[in-house]
PDB file of N, CA, C and O in Angstrom:
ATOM      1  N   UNK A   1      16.054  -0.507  -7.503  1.00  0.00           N
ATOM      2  CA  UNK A   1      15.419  -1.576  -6.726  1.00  0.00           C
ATOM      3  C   UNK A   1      14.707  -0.961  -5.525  1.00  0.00           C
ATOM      4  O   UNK A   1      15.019   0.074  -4.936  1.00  0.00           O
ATOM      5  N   UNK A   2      13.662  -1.816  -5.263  1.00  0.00           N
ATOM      6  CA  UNK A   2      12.751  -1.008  -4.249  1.00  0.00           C
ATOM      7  C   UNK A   2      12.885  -1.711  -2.684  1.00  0.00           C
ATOM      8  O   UNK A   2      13.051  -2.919  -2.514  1.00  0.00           O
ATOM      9  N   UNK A   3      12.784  -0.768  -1.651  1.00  0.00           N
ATOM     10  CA  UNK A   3      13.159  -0.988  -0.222  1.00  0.00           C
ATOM     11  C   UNK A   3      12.529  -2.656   0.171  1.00  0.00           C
ATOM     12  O   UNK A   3      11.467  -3.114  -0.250  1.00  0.00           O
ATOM     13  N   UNK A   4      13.332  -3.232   0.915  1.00  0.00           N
ATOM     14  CA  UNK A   4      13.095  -4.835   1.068  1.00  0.00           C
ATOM     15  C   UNK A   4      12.013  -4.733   2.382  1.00  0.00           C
ATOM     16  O   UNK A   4      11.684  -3.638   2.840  1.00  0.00           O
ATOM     17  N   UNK A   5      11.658  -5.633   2.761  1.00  0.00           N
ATOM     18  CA  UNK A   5      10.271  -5.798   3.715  1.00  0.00           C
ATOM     19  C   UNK A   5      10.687  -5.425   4.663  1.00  0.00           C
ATOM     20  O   UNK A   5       9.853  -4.758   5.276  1.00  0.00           O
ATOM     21  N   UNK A   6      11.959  -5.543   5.329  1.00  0.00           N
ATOM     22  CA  UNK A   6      12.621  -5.692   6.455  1.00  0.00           C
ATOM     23  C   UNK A   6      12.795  -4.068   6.880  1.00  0.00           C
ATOM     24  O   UNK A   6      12.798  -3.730   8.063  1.00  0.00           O
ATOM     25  N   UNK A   7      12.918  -3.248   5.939  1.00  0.00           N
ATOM     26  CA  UNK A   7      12.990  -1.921   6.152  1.00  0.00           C
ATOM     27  C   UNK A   7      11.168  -1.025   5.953  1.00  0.00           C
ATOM     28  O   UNK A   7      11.081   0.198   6.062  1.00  0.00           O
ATOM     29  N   UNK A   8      10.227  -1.698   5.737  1.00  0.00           N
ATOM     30  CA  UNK A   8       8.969  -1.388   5.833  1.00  0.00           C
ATOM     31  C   UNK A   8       8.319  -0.839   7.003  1.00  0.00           C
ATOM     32  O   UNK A   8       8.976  -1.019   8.029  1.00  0.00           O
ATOM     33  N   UNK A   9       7.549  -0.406   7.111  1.00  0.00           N
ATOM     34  CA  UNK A   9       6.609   0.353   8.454  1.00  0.00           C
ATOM     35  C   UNK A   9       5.714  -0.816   8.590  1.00  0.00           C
ATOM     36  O   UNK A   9       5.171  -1.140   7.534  1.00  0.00           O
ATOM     37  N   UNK A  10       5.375  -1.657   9.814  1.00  0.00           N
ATOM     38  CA  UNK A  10       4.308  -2.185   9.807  1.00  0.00           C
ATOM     39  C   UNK A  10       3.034  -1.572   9.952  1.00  0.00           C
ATOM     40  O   UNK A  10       2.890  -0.732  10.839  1.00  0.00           O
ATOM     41  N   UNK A  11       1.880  -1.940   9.039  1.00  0.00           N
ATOM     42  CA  UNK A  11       0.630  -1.537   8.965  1.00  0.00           C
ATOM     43  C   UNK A  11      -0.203  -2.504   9.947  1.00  0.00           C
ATOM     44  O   UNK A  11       0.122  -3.679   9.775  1.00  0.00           O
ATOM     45  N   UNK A  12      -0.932  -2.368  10.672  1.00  0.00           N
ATOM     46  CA  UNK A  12      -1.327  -3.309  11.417  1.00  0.00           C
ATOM     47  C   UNK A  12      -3.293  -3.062  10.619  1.00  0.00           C
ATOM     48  O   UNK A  12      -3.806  -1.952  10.482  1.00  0.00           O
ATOM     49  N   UNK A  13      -3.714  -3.871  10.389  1.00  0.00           N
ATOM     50  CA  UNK A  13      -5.500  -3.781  10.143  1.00  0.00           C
ATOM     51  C   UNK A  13      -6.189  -4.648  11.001  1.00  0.00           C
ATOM     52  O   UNK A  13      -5.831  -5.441  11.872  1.00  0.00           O
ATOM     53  N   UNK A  14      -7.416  -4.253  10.475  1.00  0.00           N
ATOM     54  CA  UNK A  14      -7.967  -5.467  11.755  1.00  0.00           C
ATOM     55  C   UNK A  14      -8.970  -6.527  11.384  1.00  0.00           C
ATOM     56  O   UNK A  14      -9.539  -7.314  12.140  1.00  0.00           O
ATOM     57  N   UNK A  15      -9.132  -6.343   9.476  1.00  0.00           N
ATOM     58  CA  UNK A  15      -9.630  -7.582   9.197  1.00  0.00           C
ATOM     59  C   UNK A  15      -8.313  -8.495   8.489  1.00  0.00           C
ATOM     60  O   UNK A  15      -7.118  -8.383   8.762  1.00  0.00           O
ATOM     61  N   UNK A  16      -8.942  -9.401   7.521  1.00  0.00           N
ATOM     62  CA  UNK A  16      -7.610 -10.692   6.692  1.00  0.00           C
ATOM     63  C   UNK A  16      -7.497  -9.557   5.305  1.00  0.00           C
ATOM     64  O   UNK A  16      -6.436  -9.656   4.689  1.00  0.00           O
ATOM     65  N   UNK A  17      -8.274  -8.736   4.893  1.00  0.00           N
ATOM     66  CA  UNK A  17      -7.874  -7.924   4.101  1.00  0.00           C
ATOM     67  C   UNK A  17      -8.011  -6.141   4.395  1.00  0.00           C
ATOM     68  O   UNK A  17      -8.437  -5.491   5.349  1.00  0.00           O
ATOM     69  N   UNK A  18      -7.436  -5.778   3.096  1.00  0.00           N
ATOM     70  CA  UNK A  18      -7.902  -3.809   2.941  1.00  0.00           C
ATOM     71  C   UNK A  18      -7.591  -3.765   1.454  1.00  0.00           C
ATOM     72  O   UNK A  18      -7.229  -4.793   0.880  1.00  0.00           O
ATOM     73  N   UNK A  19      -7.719  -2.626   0.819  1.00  0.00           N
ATOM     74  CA  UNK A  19      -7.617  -2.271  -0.033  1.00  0.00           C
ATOM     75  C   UNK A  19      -6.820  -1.605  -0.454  1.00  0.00           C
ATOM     76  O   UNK A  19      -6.683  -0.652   0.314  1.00  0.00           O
ATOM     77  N   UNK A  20      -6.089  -1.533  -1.376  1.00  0.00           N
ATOM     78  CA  UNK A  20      -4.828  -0.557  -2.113  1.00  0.00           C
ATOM     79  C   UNK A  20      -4.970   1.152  -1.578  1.00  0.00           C
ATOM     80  O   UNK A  20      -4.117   1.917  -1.129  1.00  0.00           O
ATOM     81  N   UNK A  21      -6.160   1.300  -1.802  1.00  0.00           N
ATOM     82  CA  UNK A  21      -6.520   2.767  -1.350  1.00  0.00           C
ATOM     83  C   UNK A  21      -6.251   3.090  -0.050  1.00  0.00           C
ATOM     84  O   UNK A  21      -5.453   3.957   0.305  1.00  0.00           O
ATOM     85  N   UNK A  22      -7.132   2.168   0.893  1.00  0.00           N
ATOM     86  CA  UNK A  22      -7.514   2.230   2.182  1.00  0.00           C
ATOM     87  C   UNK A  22      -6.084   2.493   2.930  1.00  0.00           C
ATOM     88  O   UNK A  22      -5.788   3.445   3.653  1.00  0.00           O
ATOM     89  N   UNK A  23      -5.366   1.489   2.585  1.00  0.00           N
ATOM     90  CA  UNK A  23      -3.993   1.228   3.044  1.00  0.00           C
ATOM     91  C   UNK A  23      -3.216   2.345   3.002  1.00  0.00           C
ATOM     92  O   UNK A  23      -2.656   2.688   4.043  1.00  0.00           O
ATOM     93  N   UNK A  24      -3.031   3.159   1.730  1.00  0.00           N
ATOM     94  CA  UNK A  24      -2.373   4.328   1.563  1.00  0.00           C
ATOM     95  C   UNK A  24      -2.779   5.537   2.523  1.00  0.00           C
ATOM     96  O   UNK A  24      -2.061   6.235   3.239  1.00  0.00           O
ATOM     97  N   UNK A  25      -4.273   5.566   2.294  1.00  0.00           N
ATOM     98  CA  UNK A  25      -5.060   6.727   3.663  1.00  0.00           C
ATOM     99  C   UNK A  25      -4.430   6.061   4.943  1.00  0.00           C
ATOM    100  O   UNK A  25      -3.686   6.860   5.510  1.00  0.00           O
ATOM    101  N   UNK A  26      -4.513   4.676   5.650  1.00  0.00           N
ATOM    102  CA  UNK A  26      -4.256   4.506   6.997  1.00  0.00           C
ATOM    103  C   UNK A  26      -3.013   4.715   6.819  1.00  0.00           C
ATOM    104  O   UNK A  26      -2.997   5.898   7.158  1.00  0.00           O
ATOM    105  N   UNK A  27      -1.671   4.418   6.476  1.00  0.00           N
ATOM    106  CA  UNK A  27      -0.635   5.134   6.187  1.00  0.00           C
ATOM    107  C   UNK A  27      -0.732   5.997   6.411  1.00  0.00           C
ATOM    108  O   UNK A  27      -0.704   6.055   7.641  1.00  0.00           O
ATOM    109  N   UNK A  28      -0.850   6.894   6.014  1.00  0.00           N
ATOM    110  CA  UNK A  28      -0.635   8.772   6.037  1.00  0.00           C
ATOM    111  C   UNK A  28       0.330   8.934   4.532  1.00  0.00           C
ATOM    112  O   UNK A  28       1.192   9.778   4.288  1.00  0.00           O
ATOM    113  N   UNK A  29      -0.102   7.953   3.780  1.00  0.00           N
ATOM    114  CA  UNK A  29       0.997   8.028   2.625  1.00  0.00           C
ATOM    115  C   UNK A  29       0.354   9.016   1.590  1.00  0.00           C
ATOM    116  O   UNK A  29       1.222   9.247   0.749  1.00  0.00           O
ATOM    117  N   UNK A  30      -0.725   9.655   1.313  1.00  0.00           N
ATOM    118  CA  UNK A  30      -1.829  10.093   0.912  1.00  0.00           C
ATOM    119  C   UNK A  30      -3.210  10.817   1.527  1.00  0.00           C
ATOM    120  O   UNK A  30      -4.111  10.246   2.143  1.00  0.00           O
ATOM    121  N   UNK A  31      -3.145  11.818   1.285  1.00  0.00           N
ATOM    122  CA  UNK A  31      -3.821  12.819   1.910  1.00  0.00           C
ATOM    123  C   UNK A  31      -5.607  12.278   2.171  1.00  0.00           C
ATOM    124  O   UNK A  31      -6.221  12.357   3.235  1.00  0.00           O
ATOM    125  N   UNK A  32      -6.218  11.651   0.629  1.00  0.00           N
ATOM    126  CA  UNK A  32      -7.276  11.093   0.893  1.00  0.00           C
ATOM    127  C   UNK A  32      -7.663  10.272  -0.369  1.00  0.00           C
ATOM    128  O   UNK A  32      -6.803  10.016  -1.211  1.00  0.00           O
ATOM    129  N   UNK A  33      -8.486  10.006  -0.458  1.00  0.00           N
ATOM    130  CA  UNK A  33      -9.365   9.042  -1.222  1.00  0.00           C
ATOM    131  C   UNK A  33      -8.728   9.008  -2.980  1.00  0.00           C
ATOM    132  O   UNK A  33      -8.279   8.107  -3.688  1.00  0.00           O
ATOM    133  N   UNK A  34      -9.079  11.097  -3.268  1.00  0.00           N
ATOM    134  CA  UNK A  34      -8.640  11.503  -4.407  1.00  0.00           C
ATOM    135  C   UNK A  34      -7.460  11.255  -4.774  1.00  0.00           C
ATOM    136  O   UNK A  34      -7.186  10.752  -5.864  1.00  0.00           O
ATOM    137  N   UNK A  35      -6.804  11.514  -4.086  1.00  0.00           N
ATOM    138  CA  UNK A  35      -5.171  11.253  -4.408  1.00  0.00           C
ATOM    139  C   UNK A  35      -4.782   9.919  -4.323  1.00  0.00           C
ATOM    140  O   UNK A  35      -3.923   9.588  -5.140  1.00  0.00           O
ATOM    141  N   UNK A  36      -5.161   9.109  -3.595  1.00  0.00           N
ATOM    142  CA  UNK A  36      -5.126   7.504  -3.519  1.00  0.00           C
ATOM    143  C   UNK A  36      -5.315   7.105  -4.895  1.00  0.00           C
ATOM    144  O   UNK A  36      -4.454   6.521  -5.553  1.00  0.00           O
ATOM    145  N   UNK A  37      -6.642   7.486  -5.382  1.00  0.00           N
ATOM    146  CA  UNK A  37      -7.222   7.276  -6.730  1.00  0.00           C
ATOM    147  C   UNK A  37      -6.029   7.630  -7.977  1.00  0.00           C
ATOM    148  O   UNK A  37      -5.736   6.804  -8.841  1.00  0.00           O
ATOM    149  N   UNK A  38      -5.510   8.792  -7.902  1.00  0.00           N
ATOM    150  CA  UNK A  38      -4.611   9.451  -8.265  1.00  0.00           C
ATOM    151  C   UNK A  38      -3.800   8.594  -8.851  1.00  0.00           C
ATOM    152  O   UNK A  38      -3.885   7.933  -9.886  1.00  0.00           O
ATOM    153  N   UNK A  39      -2.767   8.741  -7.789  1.00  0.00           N
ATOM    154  CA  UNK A  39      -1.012   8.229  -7.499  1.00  0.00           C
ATOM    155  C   UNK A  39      -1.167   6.312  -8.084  1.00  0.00           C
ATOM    156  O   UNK A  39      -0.342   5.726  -8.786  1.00  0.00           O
ATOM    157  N   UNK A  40      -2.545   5.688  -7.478  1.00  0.00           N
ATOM    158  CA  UNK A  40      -2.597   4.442  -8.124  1.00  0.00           C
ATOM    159  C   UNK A  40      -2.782   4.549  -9.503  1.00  0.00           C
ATOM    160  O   UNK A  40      -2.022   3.928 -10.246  1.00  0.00           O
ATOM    161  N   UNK A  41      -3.660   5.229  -9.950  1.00  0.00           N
ATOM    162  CA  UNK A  41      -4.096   4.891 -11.537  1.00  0.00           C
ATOM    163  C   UNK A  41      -2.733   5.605 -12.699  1.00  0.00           C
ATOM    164  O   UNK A  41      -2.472   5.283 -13.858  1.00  0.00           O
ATOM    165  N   UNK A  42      -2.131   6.581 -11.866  1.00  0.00           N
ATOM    166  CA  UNK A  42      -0.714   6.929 -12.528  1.00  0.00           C
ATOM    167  C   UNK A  42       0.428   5.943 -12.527  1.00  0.00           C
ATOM    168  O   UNK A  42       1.424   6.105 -13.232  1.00  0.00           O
ATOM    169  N   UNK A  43       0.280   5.050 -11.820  1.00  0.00           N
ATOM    170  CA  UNK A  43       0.834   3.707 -11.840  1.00  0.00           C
ATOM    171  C   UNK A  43       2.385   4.031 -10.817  1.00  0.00           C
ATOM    172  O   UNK A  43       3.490   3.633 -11.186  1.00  0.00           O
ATOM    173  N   UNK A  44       2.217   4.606  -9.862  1.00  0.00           N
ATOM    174  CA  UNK A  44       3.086   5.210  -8.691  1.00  0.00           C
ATOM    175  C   UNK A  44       3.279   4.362  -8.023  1.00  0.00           C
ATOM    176  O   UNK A  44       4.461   4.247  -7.698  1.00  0.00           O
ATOM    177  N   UNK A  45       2.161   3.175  -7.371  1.00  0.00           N
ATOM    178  CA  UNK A  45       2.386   2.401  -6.291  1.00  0.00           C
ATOM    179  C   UNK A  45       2.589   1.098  -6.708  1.00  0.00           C
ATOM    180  O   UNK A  45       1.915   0.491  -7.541  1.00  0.00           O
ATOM    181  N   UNK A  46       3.637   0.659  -6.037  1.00  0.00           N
ATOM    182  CA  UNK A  46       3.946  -1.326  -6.222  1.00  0.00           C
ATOM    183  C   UNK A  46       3.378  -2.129  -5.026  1.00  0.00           C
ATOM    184  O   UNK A  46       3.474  -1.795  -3.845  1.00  0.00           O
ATOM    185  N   UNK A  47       2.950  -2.914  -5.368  1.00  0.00           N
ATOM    186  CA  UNK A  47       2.547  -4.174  -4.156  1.00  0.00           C
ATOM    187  C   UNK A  47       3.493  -5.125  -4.392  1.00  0.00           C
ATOM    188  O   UNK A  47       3.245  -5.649  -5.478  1.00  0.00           O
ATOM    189  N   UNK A  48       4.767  -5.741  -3.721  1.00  0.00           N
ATOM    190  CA  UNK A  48       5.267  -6.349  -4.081  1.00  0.00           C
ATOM    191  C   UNK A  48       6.178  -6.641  -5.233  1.00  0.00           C
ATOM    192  O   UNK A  48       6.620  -7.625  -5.826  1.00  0.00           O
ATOM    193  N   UNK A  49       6.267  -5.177  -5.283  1.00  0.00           N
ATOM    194  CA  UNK A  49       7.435  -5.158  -6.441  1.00  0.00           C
ATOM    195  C   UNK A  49       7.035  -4.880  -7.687  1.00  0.00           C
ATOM    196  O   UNK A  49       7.789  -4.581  -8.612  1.00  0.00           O
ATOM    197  N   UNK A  50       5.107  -5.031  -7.773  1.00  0.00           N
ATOM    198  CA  UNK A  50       4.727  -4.845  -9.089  1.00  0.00           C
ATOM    199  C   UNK A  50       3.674  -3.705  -9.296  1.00  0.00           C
ATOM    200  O   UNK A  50       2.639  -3.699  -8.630  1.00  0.00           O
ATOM    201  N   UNK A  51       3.881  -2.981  -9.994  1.00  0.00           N
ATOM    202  CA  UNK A  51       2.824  -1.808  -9.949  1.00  0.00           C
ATOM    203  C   UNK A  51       1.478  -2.163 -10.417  1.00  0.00           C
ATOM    204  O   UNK A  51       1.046  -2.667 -11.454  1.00  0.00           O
ATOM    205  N   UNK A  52       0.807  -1.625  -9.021  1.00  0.00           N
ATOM    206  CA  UNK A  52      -0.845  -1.800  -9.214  1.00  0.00           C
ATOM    207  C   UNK A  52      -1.478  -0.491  -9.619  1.00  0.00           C
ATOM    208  O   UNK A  52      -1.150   0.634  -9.241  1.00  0.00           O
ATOM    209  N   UNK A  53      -2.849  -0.974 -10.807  1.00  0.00           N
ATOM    210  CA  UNK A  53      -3.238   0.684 -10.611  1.00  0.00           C
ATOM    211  C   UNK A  53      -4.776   0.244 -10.280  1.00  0.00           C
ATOM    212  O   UNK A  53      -5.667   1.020 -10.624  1.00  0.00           O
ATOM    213  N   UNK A  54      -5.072  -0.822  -9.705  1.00  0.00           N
ATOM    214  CA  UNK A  54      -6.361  -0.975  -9.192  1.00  0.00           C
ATOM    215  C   UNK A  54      -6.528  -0.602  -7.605  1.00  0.00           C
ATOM    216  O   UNK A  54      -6.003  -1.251  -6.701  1.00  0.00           O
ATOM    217  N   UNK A  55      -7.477   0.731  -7.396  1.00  0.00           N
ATOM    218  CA  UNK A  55      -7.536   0.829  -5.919  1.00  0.00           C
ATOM    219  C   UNK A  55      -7.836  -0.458  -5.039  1.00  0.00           C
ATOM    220  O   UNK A  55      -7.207  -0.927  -4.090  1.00  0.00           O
ATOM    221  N   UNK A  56      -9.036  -0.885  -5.682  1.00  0.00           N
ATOM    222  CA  UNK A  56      -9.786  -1.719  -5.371  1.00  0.00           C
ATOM    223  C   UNK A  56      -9.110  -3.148  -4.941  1.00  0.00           C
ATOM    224  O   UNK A  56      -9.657  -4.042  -4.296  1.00  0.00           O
ATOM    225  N   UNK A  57      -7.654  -3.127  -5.514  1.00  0.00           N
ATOM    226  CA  UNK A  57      -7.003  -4.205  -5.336  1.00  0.00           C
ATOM    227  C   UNK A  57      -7.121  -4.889  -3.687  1.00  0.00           C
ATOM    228  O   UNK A  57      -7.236  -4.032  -2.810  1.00  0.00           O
ATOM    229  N   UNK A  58      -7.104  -6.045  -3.314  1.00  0.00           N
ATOM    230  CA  UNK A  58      -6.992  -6.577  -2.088  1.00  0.00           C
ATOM    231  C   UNK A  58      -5.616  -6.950  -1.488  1.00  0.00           C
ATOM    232  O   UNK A  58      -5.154  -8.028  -1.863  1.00  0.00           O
ATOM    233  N   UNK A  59      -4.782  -6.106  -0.479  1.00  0.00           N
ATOM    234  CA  UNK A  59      -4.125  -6.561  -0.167  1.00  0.00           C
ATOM    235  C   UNK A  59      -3.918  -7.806   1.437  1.00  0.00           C
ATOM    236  O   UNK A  59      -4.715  -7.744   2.373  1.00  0.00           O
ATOM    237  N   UNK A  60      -3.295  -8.334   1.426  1.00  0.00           N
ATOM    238  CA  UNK A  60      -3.252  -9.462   2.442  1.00  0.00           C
ATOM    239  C   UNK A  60      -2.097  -9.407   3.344  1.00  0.00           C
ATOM    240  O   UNK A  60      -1.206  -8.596   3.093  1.00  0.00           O
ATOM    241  N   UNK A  61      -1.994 -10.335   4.574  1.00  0.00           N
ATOM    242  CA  UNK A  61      -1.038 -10.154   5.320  1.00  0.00           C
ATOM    243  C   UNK A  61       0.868 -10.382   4.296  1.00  0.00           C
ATOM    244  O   UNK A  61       1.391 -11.138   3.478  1.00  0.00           O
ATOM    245  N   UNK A  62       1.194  -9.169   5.091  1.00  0.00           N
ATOM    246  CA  UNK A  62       2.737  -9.906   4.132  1.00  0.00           C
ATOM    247  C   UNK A  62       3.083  -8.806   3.029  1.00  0.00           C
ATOM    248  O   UNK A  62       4.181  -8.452   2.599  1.00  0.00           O
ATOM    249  N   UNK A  63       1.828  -8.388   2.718  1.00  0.00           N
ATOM    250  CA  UNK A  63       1.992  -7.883   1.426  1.00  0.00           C
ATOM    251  C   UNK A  63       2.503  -6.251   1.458  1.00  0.00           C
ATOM    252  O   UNK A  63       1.850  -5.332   1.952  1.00  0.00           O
ATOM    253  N   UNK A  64       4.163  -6.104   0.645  1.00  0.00           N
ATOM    254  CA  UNK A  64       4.752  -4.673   0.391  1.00  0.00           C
ATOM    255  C   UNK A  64       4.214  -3.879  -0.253  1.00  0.00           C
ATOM    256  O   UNK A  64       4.221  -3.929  -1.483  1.00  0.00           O
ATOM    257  N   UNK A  65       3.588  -2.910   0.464  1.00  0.00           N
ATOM    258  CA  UNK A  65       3.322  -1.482  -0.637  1.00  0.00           C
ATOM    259  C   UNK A  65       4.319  -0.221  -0.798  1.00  0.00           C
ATOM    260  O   UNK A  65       4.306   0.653   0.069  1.00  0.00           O
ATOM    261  N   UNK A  66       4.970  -0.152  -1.638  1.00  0.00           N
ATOM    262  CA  UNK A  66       5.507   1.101  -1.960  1.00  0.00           C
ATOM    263  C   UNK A  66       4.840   2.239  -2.834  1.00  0.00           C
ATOM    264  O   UNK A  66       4.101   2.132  -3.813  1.00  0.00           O
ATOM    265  N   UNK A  67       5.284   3.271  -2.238  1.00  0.00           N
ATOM    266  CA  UNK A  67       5.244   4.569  -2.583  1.00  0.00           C
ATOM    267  C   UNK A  67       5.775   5.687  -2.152  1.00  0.00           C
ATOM    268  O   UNK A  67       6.022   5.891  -0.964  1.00  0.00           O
ATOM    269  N   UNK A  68       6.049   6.706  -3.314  1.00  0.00           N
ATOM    270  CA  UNK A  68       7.010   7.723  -2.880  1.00  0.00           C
ATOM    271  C   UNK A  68       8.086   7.810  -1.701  1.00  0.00           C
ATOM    272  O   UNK A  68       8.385   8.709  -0.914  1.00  0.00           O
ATOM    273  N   UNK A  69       8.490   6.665  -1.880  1.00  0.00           N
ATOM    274  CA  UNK A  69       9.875   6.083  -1.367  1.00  0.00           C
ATOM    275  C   UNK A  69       9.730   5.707   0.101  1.00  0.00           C
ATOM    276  O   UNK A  69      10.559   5.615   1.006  1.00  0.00           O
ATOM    277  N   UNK A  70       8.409   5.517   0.049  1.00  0.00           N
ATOM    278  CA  UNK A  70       8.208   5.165   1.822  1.00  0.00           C
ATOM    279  C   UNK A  70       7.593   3.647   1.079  1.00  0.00           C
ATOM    280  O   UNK A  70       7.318   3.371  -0.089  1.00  0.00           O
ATOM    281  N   UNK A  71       7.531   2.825   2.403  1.00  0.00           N
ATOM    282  CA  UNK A  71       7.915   1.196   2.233  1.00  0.00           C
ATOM    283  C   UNK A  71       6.423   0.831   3.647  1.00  0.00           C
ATOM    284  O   UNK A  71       6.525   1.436   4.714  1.00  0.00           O
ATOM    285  N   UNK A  72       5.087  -0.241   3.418  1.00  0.00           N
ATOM    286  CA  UNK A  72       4.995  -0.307   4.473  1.00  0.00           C
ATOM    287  C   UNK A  72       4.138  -2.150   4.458  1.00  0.00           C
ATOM    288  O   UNK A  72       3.279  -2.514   3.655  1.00  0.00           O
ATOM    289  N   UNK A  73       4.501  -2.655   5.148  1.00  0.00           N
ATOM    290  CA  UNK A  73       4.202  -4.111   5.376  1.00  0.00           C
ATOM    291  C   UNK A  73       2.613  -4.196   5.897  1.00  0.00           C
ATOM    292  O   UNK A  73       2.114  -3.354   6.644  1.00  0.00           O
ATOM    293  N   UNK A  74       2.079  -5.086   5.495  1.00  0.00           N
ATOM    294  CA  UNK A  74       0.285  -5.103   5.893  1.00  0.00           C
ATOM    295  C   UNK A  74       0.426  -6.171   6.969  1.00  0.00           C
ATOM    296  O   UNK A  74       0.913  -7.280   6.750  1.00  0.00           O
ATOM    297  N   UNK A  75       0.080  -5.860   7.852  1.00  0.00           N
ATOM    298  CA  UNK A  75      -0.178  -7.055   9.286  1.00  0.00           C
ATOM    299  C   UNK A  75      -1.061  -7.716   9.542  1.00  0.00           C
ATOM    300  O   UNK A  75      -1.214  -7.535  10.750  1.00  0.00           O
ATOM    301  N   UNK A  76      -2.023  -8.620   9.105  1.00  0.00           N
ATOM    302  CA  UNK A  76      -3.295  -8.863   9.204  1.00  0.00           C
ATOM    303  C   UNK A  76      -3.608  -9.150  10.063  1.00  0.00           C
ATOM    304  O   UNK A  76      -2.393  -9.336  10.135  1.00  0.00           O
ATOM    305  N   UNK A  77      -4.294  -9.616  11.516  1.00  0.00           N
ATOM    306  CA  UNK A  77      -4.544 -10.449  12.312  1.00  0.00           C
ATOM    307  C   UNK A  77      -4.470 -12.192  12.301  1.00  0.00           C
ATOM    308  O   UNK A  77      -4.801 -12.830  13.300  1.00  0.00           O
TER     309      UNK A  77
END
């Protein structure tokens, strides 16, 4: 089972969305773009419990991203 919200890093952004990718680079969860591309399309990262392999995906306030055992909450404004 994967880390609950409550134990997450808050991500703070500064529009109502970002992107699966983007999110991982502002993290520091991922070195850059390539590897973002990577680790998603290998099917590594969950949003909410469910594995995404679309970078492109939109995430929103609220929303859990995991990867490689780090946990981090999206903050929207």
């Amino acid at each position: 089972m994967g880390l609950m919200a409550s134990d997450a890093q808050p991500l703070p952004i500064r529009d109502e969305t970002i992107r699966l990718g983007q999110a991982l680079k502002l993290a520091s969860l991922v070195e850059d773009g390539a590897m973002a591309r990577d680790v998603i399309q290998d099917g590594m990262v969950t949003v909410n419990g469910e594995v995404r392999t679309q970078r492109g995906a939109q995430l929103h306030d609220g929303d859990v991203v995991e990867f490689n055992g780090e946990s981090i909450v999206i903050e929207a404004p």
